[in-house]
C-alpha positions as CSV (number, residue, x, y, z in Angstrom):
1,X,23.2,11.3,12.1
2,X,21.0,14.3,11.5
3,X,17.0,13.8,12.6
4,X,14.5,13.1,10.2
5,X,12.6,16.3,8.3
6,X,9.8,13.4,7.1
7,X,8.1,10.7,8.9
8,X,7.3,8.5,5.9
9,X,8.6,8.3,1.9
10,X,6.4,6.3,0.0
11,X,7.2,4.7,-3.0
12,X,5.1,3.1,-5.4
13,X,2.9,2.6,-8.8
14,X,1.4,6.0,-8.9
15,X,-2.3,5.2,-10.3
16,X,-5.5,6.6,-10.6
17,X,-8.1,4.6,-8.3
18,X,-11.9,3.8,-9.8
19,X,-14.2,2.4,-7.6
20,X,-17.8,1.7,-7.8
21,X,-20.2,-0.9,-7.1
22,X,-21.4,-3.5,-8.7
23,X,-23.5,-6.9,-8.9
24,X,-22.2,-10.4,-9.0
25,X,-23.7,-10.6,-12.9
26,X,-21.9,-7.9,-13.9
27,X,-18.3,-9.9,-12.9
28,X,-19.5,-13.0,-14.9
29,X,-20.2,-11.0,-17.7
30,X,-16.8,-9.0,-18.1
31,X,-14.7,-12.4,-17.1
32,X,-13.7,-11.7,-14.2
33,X,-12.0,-13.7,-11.3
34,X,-14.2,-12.5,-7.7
35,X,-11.5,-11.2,-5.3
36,X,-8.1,-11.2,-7.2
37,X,-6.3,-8.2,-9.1
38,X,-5.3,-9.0,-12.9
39,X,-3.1,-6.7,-14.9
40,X,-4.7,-5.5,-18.0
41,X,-3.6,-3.2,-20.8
42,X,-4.6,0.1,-22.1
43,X,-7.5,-1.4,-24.1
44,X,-8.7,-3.3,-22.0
45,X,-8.8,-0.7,-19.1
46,X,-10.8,1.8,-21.5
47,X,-13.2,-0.9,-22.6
48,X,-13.4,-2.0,-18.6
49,X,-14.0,1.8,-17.4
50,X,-17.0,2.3,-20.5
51,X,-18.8,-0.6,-19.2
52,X,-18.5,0.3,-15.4
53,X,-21.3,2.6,-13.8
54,X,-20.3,6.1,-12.3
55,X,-16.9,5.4,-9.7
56,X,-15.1,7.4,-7.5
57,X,-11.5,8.5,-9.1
58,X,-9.0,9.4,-6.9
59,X,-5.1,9.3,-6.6
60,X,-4.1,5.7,-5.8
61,X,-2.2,2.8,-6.0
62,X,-1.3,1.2,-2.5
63,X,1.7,3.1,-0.9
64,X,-0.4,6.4,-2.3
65,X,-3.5,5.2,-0.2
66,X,-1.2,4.4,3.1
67,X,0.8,7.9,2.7
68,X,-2.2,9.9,2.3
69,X,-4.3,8.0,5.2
70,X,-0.5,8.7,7.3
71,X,-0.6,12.1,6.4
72,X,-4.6,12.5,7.8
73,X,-3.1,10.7,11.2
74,X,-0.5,13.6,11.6
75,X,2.7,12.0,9.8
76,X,5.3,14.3,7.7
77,X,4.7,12.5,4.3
78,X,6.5,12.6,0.8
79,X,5.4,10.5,-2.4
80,X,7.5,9.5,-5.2
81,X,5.8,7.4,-8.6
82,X,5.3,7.6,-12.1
83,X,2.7,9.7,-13.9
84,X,1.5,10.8,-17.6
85,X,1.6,14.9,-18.2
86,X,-2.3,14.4,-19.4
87,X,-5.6,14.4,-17.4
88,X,-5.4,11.5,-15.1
89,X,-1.9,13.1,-13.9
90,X,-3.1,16.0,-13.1
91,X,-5.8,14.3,-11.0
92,X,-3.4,12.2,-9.1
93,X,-1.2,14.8,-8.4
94,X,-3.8,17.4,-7.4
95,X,-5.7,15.0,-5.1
96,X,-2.4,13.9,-3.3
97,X,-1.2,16.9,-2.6
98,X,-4.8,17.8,-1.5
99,X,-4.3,15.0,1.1
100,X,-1.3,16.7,2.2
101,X,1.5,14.3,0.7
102,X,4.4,15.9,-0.4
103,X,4.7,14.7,-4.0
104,X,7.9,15.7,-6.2
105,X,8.6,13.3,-9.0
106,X,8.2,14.7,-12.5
107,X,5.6,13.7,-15.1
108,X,6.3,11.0,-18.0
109,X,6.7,12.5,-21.3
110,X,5.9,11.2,-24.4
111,X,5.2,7.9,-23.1
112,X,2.7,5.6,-21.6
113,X,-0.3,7.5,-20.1
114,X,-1.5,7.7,-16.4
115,X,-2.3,4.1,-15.1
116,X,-5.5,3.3,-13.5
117,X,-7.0,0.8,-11.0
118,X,-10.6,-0.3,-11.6
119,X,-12.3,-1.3,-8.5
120,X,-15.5,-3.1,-8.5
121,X,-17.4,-3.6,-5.5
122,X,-19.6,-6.4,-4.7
123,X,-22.4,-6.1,-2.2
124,X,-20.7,-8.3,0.0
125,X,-17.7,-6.0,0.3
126,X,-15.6,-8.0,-2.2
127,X,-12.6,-5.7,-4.5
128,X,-12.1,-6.9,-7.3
129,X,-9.3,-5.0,-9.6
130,X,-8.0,-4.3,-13.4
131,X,-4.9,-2.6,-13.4
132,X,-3.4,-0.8,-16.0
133,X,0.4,0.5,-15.0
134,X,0.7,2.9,-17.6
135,X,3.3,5.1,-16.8
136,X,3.9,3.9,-13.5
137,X,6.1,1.1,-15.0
138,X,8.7,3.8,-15.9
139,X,9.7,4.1,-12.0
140,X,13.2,3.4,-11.8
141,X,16.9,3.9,-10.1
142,X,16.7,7.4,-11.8
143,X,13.8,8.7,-10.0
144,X,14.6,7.4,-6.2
145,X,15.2,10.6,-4.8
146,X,18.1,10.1,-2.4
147,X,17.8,13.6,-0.6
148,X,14.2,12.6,0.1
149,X,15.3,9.0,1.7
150,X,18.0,9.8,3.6
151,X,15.2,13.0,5.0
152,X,12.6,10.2,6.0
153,X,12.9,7.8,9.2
154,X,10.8,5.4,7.3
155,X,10.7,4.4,3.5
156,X,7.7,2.5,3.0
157,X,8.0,0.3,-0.2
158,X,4.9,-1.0,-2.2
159,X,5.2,-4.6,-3.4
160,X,2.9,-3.8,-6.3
161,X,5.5,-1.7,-7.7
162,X,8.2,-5.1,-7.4
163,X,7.0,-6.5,-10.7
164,X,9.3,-4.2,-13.7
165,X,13.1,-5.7,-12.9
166,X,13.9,-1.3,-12.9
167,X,11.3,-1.1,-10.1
168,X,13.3,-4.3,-8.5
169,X,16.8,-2.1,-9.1
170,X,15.5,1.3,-7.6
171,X,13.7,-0.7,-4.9
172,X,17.4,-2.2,-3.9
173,X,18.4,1.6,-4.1
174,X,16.3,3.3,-2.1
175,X,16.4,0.4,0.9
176,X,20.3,0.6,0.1
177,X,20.1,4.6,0.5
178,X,17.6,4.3,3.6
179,X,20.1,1.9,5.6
180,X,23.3,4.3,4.7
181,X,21.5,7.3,6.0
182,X,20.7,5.1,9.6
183,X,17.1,4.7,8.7
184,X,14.6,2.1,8.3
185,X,12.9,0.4,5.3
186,X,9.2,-1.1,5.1
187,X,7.7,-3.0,2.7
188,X,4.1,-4.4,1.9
189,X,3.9,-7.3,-0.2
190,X,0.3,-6.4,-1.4
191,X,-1.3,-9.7,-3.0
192,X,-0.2,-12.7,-3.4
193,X,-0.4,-12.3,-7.1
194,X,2.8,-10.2,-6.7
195,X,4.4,-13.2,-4.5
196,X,3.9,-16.1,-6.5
197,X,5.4,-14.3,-9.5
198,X,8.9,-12.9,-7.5
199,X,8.8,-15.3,-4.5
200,X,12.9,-15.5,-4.5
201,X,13.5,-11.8,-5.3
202,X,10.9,-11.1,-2.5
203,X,12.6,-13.6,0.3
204,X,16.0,-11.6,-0.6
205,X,14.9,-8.0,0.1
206,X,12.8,-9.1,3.0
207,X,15.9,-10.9,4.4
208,X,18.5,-8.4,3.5
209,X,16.9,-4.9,3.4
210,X,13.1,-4.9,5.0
211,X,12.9,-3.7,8.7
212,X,9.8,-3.6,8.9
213,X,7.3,-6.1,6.9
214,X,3.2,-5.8,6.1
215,X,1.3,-8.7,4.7
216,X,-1.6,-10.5,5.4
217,X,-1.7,-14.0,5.9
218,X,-2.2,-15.3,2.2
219,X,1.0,-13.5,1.7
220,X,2.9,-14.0,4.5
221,X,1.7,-17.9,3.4
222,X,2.8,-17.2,-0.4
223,X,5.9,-15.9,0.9
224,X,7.3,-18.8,2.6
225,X,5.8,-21.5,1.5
226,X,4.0,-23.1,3.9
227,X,1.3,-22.3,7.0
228,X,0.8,-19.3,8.7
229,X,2.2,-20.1,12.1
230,X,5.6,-21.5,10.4
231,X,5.3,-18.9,8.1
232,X,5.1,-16.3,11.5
233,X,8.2,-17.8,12.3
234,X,9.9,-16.9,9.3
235,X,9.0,-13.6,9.1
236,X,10.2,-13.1,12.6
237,X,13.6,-14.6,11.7
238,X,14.1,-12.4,8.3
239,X,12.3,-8.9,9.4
240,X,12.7,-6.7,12.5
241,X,9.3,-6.4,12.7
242,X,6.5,-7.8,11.2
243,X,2.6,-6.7,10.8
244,X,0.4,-9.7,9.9
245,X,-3.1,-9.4,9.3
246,X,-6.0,-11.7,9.3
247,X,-9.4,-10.1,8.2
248,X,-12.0,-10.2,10.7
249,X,-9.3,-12.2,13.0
250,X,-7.0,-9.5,13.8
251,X,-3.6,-8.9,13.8
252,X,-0.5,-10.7,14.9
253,X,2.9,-8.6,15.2
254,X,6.4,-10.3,15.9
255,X,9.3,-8.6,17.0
256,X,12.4,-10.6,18.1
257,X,10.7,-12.9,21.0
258,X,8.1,-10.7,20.8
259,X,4.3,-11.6,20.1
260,X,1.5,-9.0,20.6
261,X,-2.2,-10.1,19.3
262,X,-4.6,-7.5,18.0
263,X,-8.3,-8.1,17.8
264,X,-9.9,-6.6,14.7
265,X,-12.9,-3.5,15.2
266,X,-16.1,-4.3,14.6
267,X,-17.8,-2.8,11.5
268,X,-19.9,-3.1,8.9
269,X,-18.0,-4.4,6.0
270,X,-18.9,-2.1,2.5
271,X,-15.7,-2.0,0.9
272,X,-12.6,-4.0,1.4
273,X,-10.6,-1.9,-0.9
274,X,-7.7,-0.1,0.8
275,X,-8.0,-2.2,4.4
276,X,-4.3,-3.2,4.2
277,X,-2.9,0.5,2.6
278,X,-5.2,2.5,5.9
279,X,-3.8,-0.2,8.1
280,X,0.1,0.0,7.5
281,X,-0.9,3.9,8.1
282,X,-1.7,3.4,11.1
283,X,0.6,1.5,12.6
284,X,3.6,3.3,11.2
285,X,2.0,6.8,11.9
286,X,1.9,5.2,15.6
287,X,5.4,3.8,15.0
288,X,7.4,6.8,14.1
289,X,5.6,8.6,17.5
290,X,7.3,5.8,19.5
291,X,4.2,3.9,20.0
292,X,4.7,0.5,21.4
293,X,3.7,-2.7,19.2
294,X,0.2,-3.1,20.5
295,X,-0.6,0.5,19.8
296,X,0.7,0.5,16.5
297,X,-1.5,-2.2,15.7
298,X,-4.6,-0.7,17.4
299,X,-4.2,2.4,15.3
300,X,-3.6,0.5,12.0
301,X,-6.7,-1.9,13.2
302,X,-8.7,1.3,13.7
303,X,-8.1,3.1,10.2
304,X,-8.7,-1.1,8.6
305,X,-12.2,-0.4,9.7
306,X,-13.2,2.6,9.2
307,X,-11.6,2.5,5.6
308,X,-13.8,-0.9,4.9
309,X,-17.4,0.8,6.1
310,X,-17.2,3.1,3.2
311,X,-16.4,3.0,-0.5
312,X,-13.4,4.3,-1.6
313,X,-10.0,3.9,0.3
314,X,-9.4,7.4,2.3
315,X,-11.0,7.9,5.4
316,X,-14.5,9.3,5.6
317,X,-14.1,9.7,9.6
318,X,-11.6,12.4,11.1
319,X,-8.2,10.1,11.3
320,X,-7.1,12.7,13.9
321,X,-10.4,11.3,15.7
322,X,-9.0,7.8,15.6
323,X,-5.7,8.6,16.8
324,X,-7.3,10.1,19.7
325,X,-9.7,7.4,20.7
326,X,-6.6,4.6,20.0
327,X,-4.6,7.1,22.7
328,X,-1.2,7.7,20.0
């Protein structure tokens, strides 16, 4: 077995993240539900993005977020998802590779446009998101690039990107490609939206290909069915290791008979948007530099808060800075 050129391969719905503030009023009057993440189409995005004030656009979707925050932290990063040849594809791609992610796939022709993710911010820190997949539903077996998996130690897979059954097939692929090649295969299951809709095609890959799992507890809850401590349990059985967080309660990580209990950094709380994507960052950026647990999990608690004092969900702080002060 030949070492690892990358640290991380990310793979997810490559989209174009919007994110600005707004009041509660402005929620009520567009219909929409405080908190969750509903998938809208192309019309409804445009009419969504007129309304909204000014936002911050940058490349996104939730795998982009963590492999751009892991590239800040020092990890050898690649990128593969779907994107238009028009505008908001240029954008994403420039602004990615700007964040020093390697970033190969080829643009969609012909079809479906760029997709976007419009983030509204409440002032008490609340996301609340309208997502338009766009192009970023075309991902499938074809474009799992196996030179690229079989080069990383870790391919990191976005459960956003589960819901398309070609996403489901290239997802099998790539963890499928990632175990042949000796390496390991993380996955985060991002909302429990995406749970409740592929709860049994979820427990399989988590059971039969995951090797590392992210999720916070309404997930991790969503997931099996039942209360966080069983639900702990479960996750221990099925995944080599897995990340749990908890908001303002920390983390909890369980490996084997291992249990290691993270506290969560103080901060003021501006944004949530992004907390899980700059946490899985960390920890696997600390993971891959043969970190133990509670480091990991210090490093991906570190990046959760500085990522929620701000808008927007790339660090504002030097991550280098964090890595030093977490000791990794």
């Amino acid at each position: 077995m030949t070492a690892p050129r990358l640290d991380i391969l990310g793979i997810g719905n490559a989209i174009v993240d919007v994110v600005a503030p707004v009041e509660e009023e402005f929620l009520a009057k567009c219909d929409l539900r405080k908190g969750g993440m509903t998938l809208v189409d192309e019309a409804a995005a445009r009419s969504l993005y007129d309304a909204m004030p000014p936002g911050r656009e940058s490349s996104g979707g939730s795998a982009a977020n963590t492999c751009a925050w892991a590239a800040g932290l020092g990890a050898k990063v690649a990128y593969l998802g779907k994107v238009a040849d028009d505008q908001l594809g240029q954008v994403f791609r420039h602004d990615i590779q700007a964040a020093g992610v390697h970033f190969p796939s080829r643009p969609l022709t012909g079809g479906e446009p760029t997709g976007s993710c419009l983030v509204l911010v409440t002032p008490d820190g609340e996301r609340t998101m309208s997502v338009f997949l766009g192009a970023a539903v075309g991902f499938g077996e074809p474009d799992v690039d196996a030179r690229l998996v079989g080069d990383a130690a870790i391919t990191y897979l976005e459960g956003y990107l589960f819901d398309p059954p070609a996403a489901q097939a290239a997802f099998r692929r790539a963890a499928t490609l990632a175990r042949a090649a000796g390496r390991q295969v993380a996955l985060s299951l991002s909302d429990p939206f995406c749970v409740d809709r592929h709860r049994a095609a979820f427990r399989d890959l988590v059971a039969g290909h995951v090797d590392i799992l992210f999720a916070n507890e309404a997930e991790i809850c969503s997931l099996y069915e039942t209360g966080f401590e069983a639900a702990c349990e479960a996750a221990r059985r099925d995944a080599a290791v897995a990340a749990l967080t908890r908001s303002e309660r920390g983390s909890r990580i369980v490996r084997g008979a291992e249990t290691v209990e993270v506290a969560a950094l103080p901060t003021t709380v501006v944004d949530t948007t992004g907390a899980g994507d700059a946490y899985a960052a960390g920890f696997l950026a600390a993971y891959v530099a043969g970190a133990d647990l509670r480091a990991c999990a210090q490093l991906g608690s570190a990046a959760a808060a500085e990522v929620i004092s701000h808008f927007g969900a790339r660090a504002q702080a030097d991550p280098q800075e964090l890595r030093r002060t977490v000791g990794v």
